[in-house]
PDB file of N, CA, C and O in Angstrom:
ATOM      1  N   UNK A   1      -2.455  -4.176  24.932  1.00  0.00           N
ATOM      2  CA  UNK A   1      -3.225  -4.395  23.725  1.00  0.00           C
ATOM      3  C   UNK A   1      -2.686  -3.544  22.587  1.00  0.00           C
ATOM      4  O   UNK A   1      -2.328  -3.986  21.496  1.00  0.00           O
ATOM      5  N   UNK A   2      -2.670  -2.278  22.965  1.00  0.00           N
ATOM      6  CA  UNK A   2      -1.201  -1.315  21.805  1.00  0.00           C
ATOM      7  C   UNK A   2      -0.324  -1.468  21.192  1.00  0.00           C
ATOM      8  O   UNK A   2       0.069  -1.188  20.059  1.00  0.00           O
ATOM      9  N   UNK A   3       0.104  -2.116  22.308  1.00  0.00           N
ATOM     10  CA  UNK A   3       1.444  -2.664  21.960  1.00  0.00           C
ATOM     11  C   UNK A   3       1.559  -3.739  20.932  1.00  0.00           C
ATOM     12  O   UNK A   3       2.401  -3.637  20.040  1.00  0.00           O
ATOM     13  N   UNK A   4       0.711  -4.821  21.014  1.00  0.00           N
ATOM     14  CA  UNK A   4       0.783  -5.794  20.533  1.00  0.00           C
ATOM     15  C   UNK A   4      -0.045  -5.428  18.919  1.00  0.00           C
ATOM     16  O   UNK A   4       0.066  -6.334  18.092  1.00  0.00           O
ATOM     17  N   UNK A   5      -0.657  -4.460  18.576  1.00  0.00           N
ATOM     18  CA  UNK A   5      -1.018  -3.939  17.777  1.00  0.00           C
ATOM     19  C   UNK A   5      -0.138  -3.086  17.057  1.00  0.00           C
ATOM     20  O   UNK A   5      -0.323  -2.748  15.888  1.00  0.00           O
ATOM     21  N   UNK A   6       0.965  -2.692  17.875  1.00  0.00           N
ATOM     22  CA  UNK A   6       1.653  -1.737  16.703  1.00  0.00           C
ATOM     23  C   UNK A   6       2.745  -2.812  16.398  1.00  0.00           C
ATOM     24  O   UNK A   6       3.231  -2.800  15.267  1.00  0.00           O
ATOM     25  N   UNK A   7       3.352  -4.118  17.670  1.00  0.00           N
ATOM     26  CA  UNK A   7       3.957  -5.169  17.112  1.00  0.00           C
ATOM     27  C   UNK A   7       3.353  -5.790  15.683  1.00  0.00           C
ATOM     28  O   UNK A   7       4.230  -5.999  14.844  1.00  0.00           O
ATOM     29  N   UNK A   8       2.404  -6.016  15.403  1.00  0.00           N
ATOM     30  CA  UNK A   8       2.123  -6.796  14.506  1.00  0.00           C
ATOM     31  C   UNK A   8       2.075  -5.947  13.502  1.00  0.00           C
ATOM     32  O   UNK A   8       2.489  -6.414  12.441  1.00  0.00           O
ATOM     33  N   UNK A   9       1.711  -4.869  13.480  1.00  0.00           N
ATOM     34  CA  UNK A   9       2.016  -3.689  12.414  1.00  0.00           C
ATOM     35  C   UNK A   9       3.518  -3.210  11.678  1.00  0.00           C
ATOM     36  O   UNK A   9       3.881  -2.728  10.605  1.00  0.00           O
ATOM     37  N   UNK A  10       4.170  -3.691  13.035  1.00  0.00           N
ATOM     38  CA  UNK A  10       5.450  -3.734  12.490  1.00  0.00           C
ATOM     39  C   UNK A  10       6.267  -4.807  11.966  1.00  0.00           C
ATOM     40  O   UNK A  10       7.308  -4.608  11.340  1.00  0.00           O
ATOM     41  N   UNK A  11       5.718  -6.102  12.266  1.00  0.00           N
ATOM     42  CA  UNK A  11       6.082  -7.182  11.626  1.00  0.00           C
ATOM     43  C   UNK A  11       5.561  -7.156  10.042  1.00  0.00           C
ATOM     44  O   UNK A  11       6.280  -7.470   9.094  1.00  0.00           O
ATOM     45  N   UNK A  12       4.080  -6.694   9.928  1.00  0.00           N
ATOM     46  CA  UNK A  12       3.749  -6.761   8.471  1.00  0.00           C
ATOM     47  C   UNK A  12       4.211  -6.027   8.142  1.00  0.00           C
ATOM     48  O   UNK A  12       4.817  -6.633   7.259  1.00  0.00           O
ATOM     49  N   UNK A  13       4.732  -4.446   7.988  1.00  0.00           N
ATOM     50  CA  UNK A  13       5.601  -3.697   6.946  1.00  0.00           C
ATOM     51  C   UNK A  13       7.095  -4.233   7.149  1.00  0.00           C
ATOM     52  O   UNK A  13       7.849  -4.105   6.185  1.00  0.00           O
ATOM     53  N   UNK A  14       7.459  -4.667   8.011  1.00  0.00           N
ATOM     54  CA  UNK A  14       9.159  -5.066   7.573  1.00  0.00           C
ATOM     55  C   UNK A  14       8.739  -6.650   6.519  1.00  0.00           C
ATOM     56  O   UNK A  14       9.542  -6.757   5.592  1.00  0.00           O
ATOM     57  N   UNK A  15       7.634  -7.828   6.551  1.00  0.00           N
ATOM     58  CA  UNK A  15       7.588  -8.369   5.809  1.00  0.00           C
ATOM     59  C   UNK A  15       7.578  -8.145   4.526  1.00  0.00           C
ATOM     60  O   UNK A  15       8.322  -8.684   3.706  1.00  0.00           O
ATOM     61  N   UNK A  16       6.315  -6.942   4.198  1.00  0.00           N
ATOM     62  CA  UNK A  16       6.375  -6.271   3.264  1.00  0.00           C
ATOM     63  C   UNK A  16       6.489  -4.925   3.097  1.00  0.00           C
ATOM     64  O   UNK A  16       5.744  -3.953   3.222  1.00  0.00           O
ATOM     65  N   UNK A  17       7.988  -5.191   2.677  1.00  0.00           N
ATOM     66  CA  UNK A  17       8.301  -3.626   2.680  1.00  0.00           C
ATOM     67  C   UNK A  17       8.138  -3.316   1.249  1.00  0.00           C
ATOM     68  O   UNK A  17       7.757  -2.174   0.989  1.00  0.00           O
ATOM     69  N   UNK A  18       8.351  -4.099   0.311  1.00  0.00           N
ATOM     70  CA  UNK A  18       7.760  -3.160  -0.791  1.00  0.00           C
ATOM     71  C   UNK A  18       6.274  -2.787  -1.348  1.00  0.00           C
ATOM     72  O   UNK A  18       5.780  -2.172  -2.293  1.00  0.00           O
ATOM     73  N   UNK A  19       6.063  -3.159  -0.770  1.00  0.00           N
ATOM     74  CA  UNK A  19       4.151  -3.164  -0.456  1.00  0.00           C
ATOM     75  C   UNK A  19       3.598  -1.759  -0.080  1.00  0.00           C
ATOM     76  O   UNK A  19       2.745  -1.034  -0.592  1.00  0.00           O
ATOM     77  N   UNK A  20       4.759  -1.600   1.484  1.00  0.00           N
ATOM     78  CA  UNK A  20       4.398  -0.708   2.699  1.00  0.00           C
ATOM     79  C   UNK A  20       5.233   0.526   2.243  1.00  0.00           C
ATOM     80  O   UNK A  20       5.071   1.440   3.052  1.00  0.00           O
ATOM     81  N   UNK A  21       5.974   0.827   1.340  1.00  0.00           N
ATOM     82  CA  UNK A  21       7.239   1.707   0.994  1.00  0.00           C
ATOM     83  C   UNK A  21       6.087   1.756  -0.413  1.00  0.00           C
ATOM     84  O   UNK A  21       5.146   2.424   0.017  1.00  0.00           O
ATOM     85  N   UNK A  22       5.873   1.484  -1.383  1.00  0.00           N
ATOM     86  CA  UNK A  22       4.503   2.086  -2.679  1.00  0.00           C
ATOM     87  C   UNK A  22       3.182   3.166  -1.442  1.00  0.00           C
ATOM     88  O   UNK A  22       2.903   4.330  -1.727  1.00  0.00           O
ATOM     89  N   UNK A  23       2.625   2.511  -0.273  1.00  0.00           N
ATOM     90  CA  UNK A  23       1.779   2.482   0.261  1.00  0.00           C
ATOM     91  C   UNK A  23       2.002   4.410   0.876  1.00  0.00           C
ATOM     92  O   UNK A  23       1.279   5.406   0.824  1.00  0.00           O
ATOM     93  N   UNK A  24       3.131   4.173   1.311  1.00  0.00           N
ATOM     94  CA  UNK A  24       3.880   5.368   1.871  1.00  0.00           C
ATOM     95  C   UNK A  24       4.088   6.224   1.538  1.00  0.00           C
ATOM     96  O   UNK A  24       3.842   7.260   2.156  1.00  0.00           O
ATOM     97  N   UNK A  25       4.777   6.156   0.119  1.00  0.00           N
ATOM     98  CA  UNK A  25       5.498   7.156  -0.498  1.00  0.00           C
ATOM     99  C   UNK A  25       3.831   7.711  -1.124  1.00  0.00           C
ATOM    100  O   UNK A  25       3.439   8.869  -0.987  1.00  0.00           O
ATOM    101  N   UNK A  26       3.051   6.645  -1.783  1.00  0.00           N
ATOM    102  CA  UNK A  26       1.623   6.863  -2.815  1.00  0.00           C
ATOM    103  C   UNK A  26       0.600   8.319  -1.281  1.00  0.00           C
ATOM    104  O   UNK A  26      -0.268   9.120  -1.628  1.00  0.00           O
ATOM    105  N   UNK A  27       0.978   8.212  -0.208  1.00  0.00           N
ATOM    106  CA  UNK A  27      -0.235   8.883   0.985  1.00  0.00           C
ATOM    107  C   UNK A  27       0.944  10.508   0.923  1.00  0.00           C
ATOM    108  O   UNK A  27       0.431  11.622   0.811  1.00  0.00           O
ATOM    109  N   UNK A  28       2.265  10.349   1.005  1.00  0.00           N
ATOM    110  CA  UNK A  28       3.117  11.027   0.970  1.00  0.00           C
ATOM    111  C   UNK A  28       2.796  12.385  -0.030  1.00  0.00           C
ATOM    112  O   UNK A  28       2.654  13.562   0.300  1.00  0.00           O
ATOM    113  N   UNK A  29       2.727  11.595  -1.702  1.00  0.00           N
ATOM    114  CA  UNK A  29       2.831  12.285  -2.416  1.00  0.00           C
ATOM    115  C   UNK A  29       1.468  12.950  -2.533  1.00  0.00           C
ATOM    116  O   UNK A  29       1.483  14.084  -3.013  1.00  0.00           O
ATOM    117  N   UNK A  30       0.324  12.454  -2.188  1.00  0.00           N
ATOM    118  CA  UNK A  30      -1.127  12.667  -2.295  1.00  0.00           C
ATOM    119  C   UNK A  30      -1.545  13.563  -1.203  1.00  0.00           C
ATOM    120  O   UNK A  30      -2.676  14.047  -1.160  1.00  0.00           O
ATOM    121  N   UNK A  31      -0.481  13.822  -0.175  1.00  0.00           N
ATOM    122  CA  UNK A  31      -1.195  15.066   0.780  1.00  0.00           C
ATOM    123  C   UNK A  31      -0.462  16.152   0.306  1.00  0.00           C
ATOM    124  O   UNK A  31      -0.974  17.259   0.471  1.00  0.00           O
ATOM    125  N   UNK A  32       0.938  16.067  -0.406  1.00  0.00           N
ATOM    126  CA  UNK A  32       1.615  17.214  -0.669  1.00  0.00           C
ATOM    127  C   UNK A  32       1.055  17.495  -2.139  1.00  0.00           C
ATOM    128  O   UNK A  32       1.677  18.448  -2.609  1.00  0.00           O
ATOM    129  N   UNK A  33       0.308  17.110  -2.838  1.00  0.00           N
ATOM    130  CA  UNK A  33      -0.328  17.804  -3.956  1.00  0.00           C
ATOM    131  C   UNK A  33      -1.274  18.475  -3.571  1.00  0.00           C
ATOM    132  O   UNK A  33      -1.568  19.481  -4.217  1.00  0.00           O
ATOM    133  N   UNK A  34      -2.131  18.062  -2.243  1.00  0.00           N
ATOM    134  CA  UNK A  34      -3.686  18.526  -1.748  1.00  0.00           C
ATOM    135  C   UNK A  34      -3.404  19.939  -1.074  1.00  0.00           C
ATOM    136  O   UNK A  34      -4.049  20.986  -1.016  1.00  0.00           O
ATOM    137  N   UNK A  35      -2.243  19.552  -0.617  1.00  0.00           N
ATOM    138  CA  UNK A  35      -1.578  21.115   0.006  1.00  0.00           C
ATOM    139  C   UNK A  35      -1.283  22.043  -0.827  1.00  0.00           C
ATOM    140  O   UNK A  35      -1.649  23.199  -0.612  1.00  0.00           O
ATOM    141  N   UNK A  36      -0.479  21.663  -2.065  1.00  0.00           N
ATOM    142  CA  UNK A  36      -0.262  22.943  -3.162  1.00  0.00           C
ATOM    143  C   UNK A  36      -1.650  22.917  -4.214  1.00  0.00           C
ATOM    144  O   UNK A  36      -1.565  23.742  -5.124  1.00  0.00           O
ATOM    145  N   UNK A  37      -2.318  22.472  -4.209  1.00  0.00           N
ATOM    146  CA  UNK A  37      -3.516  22.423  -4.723  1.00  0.00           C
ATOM    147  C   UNK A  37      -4.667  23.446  -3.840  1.00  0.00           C
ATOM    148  O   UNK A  37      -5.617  23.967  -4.423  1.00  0.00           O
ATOM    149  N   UNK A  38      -4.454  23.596  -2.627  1.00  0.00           N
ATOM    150  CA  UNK A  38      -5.004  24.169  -1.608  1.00  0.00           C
ATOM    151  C   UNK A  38      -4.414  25.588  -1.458  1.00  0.00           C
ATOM    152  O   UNK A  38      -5.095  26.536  -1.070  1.00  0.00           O
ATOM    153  N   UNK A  39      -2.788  25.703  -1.869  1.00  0.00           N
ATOM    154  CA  UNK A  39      -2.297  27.130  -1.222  1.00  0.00           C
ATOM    155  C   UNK A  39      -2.323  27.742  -2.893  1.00  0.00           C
ATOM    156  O   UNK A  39      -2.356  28.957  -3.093  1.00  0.00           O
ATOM    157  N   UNK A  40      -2.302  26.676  -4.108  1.00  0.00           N
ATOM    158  CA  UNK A  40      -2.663  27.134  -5.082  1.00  0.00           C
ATOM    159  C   UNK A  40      -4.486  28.087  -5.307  1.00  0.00           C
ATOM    160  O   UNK A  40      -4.582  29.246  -5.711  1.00  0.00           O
ATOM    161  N   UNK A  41      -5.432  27.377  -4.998  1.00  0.00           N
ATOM    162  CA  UNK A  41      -6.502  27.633  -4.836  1.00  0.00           C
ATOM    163  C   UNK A  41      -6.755  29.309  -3.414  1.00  0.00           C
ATOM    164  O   UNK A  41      -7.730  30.049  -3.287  1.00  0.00           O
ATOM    165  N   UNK A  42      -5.414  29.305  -2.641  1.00  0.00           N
ATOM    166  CA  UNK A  42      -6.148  30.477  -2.209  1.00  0.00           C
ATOM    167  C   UNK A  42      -5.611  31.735  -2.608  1.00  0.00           C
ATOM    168  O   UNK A  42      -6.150  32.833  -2.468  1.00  0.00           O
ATOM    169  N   UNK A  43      -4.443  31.468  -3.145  1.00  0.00           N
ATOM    170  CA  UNK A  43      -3.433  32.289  -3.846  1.00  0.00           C
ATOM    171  C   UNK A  43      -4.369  33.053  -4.592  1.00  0.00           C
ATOM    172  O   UNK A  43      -4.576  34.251  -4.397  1.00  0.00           O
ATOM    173  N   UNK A  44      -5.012  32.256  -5.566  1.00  0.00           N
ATOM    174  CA  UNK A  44      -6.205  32.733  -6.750  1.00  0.00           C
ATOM    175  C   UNK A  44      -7.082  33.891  -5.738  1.00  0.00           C
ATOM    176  O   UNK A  44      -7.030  35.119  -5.664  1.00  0.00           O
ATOM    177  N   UNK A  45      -7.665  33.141  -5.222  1.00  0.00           N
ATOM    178  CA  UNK A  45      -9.139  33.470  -4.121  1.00  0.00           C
ATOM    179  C   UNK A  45      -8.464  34.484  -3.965  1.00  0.00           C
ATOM    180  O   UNK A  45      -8.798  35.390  -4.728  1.00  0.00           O
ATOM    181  N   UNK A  46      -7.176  34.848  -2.904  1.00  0.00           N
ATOM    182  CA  UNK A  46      -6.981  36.205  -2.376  1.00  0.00           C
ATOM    183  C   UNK A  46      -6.614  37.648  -3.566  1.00  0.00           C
ATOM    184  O   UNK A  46      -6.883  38.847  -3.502  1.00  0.00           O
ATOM    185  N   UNK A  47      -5.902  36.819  -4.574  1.00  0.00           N
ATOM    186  CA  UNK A  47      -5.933  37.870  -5.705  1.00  0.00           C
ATOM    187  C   UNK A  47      -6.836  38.677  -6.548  1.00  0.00           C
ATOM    188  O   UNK A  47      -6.713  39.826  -6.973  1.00  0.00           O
ATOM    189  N   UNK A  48      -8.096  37.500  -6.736  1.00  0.00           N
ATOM    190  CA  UNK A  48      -9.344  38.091  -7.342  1.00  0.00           C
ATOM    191  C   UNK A  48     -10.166  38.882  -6.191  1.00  0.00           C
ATOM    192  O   UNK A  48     -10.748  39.923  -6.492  1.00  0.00           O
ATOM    193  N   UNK A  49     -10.196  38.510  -5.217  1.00  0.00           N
ATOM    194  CA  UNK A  49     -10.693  39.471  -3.780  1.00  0.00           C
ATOM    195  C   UNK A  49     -10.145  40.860  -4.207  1.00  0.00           C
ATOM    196  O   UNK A  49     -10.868  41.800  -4.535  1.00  0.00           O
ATOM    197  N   UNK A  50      -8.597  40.892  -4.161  1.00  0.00           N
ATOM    198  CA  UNK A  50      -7.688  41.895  -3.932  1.00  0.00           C
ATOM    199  C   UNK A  50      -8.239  43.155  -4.658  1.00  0.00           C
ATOM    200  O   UNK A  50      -8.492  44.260  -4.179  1.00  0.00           O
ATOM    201  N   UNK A  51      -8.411  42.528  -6.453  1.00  0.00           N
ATOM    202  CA  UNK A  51      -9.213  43.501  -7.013  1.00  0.00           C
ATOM    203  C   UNK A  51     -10.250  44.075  -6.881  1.00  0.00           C
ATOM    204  O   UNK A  51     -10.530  45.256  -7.089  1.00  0.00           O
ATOM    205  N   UNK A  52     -10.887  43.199  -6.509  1.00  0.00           N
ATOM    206  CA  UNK A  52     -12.672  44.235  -6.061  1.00  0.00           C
ATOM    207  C   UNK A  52     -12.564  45.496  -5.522  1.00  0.00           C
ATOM    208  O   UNK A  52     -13.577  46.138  -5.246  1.00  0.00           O
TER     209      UNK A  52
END
């Protein structure tokens, strides 16, 4: 049943690959902002701590 689920998963992104390649790159770029947005945000946090 897996199998045949990641078959058909793989038939629709090689159909549409420019679809699945926007789809990719768009999840790509959106976790690596959440991450420097995140190590940005503790950077702050640990500096204003630092002073107290």
């Amino acid at each position: 049943m897996i199998k045949n689920y990641i078959l058909v998963t793989l038939r629709n992104l090689y159909k549409n690959r420019i679809y699945a390649l926007i789809n990719i790159l768009g999840l790509g770029m959106a976790l690596a902002i959440c991450i420097v947005a995140y190590f940005n945000h503790m950077f702050g946090y640990d500096y204003d701590r630092w002073q107290q």
